[in-house]
N, C-alpha and C positions, 0 to 999 in steps of 0.2 A: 956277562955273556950267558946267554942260556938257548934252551931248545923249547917251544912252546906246540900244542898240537891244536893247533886252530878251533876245529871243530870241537874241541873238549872246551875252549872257554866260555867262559858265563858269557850269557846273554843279555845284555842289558838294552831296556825297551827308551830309546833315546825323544822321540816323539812319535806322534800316529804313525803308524807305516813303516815305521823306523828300525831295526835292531842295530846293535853296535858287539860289535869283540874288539877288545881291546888290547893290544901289546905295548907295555910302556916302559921306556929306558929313562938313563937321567936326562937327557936333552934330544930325546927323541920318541913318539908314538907311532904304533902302526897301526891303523883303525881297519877293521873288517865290518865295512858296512852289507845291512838285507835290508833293500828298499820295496816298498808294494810300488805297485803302477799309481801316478801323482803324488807319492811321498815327498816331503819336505824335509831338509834337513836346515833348521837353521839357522843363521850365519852368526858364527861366534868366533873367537879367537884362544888360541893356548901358547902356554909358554913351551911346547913341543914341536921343532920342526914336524909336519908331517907326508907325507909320501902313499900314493895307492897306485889301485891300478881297477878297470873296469872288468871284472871277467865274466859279464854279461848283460846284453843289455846297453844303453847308454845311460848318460845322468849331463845334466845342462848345470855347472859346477861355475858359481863365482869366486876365484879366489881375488882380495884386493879390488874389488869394483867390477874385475875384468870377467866376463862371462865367456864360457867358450862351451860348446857341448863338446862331450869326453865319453868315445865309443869302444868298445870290449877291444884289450887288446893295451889301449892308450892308457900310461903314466903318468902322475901330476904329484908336485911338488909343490906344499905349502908352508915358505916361511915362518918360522917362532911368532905367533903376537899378533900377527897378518890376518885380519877379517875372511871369513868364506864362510861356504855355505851351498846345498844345493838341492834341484828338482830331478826324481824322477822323470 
């Protein structure tokens, strides 16, 4: 269990366009994505359930094949292992 301050974690330059913050448990991460306008993020898989949310902006996010655009506001949940991946 811990307390983390978002904004204090390192910033890690994940691909062009890309940053990531990362919060990582033992079977679970929480990614704090900054995307630029046409950023990619893409498609990989981890052994972390993962879980976000958009808080601004949208993002056109496949998890598993399935594409869906995911606008400010909206949650998404990606299974352990499970392929995804997305566009600004």
């Amino acid at each position: 269990m811990g307390y983390f301050d978002v904004p204090g974690l390192k910033k890690v330059a994940l691909a062009e366009g890309v940053t990531l913050r990362l919060v990582s448990g033992e079977k679970m991460s929480m990614a704090f994505y900054s995307l630029n306008p046409h950023a990619i993020i893409p498609e990989h898989a981890h052994p972390h359930e993962q879980m976000g949310t958009v808080l601004k902006g949208s993002l056109q996010l496949t998890i598993g094949g399935v594409e869906k655009i995911v606008t400010q506001g909206i949650a998404y949940h990606v299974p352990s292992n499970l392929p995804h991946g997305g566009r600004c």
